[in-house]
C-alpha positions in Angstrom: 19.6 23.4 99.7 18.9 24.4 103.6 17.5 26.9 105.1 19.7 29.4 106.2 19.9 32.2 108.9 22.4 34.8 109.9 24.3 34.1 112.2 24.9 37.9 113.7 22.2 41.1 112.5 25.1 44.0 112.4 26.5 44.3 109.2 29.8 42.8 109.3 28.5 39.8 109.6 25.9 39.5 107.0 26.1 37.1 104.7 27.4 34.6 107.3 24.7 31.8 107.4 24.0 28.1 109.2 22.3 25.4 107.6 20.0 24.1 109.5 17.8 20.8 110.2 15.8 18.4 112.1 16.2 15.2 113.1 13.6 12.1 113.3 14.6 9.1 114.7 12.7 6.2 116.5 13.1 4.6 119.7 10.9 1.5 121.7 10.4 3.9 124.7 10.8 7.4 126.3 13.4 6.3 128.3 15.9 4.9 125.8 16.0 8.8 123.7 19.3 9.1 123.2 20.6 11.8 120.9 24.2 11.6 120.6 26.5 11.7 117.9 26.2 7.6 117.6 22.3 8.3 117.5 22.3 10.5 114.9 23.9 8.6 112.3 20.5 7.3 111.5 18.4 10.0 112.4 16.7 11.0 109.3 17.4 14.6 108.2 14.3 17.5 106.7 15.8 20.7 106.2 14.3 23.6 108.3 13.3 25.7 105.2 10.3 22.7 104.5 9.3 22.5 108.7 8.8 26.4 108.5 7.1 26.7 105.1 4.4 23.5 106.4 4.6 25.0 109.9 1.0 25.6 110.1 0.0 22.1 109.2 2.2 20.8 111.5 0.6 22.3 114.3 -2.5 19.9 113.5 0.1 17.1 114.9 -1.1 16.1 118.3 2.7 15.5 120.3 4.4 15.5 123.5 6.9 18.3 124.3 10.3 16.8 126.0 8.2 14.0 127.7 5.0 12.0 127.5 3.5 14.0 129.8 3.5 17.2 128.0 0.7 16.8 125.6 0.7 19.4 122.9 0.3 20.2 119.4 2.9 20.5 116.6 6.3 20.0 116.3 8.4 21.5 119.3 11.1 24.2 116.9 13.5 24.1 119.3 13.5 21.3 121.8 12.2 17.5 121.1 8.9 16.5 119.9 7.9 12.8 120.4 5.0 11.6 118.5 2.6 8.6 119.8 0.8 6.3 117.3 -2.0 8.9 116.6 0.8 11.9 116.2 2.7 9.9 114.0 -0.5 8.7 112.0 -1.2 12.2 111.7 2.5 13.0 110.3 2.4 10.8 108.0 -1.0 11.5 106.4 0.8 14.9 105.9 3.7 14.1 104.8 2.1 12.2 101.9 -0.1 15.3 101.0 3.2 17.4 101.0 4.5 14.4 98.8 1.4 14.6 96.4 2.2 19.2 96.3 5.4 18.8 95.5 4.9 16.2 93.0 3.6 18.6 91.0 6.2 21.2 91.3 8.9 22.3 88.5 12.6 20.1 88.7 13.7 23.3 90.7 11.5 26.2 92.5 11.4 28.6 95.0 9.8 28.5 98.3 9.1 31.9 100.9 10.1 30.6 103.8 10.8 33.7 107.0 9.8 37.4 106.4 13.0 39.5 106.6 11.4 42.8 108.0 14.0 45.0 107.6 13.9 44.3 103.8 9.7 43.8 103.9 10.4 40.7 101.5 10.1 37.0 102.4 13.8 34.8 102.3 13.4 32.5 99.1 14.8 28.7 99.1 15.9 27.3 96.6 14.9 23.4 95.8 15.4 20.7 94.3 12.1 18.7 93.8 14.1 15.1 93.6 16.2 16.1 97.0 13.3 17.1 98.7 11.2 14.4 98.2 13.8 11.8 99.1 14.0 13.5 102.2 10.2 13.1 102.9 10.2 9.4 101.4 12.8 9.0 104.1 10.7 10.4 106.4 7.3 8.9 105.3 9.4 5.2 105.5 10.3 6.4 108.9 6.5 7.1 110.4 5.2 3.1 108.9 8.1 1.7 110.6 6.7 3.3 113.7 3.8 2.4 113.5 4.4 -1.2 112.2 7.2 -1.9 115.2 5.0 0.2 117.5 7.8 2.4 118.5 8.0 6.9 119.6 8.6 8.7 117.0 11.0 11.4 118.0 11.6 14.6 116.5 14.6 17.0 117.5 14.4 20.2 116.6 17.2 23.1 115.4 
């Protein structure tokens, strides 16, 4: 299931909803980032409903925003986010501890994801434990390969 957002707030729209995700791919160097639709056929794909429900953790992440010489922390919602040998050690030992959660989760469960205000209740996603942790296997395979080839880990966002 993805995370989902309307797309207009008046009322004829609502109901109307994008799926959305972000992309992890890795490249030997800042200079050879390339996100195109040839690129992303082996980008790696986590829905945004799991990036904003471990959003806090990911903001442990020490990154670069757009460049390597924007040093920040976390993940970069929006734009890119590339990820250096200790960012990407970081990811992963996180991603395995998400791994190790949602081990331990029913075959199918809900997560609170964004507080809708003008109902006062959080939006609830629907999952399904095996789907969701191929996606982070995929994505924990993705963080040793950088590491082991030495290679930017590159996140773009929604």
């Amino acid at each position: 299931m993805n995370q989902l957002f309307p797309l207009e707030k008046n009322n004829e729209m609502k109901g109307i909803y994008l799926a959305l995700e972000h992309e992890f791919a890795l490249f030997k160097s800042e200079k050879e980032i390339v996100f195109n639709k040839e690129s992303r056929k082996s980008m790696i794909r986590i829905d945004d409903y799991f990036i904003i429900y471990t959003m806090d953790t990911l903001m442990w992440i020490p990154s670069y925003w757009e460049n390597l010489e924007q040093k920040k922390m976390g993940i970069n919602y929006y734009g890119t986010t590339l990820f250096n040998e200790e960012g990407t050690k970081k990811l992963l030992q996180l991603i395995v501890s998400w791994q190790q959660v949602f081990n331990n989760s029913p075959e199918k469960f809900d997560l609170s994801t964004e507080f809708i205000a003008e109902d006062g209740v959080f939006y609830k996603e629907k999952v399904e434990k095996k789907v969701l942790l191929s996606k982070l296997n995929n994505l924990e395979n993705l963080c040793r390969e950088a590491l082991e080839q030495e290679m930017l880990l590159v996140h773009f966002g929604v």
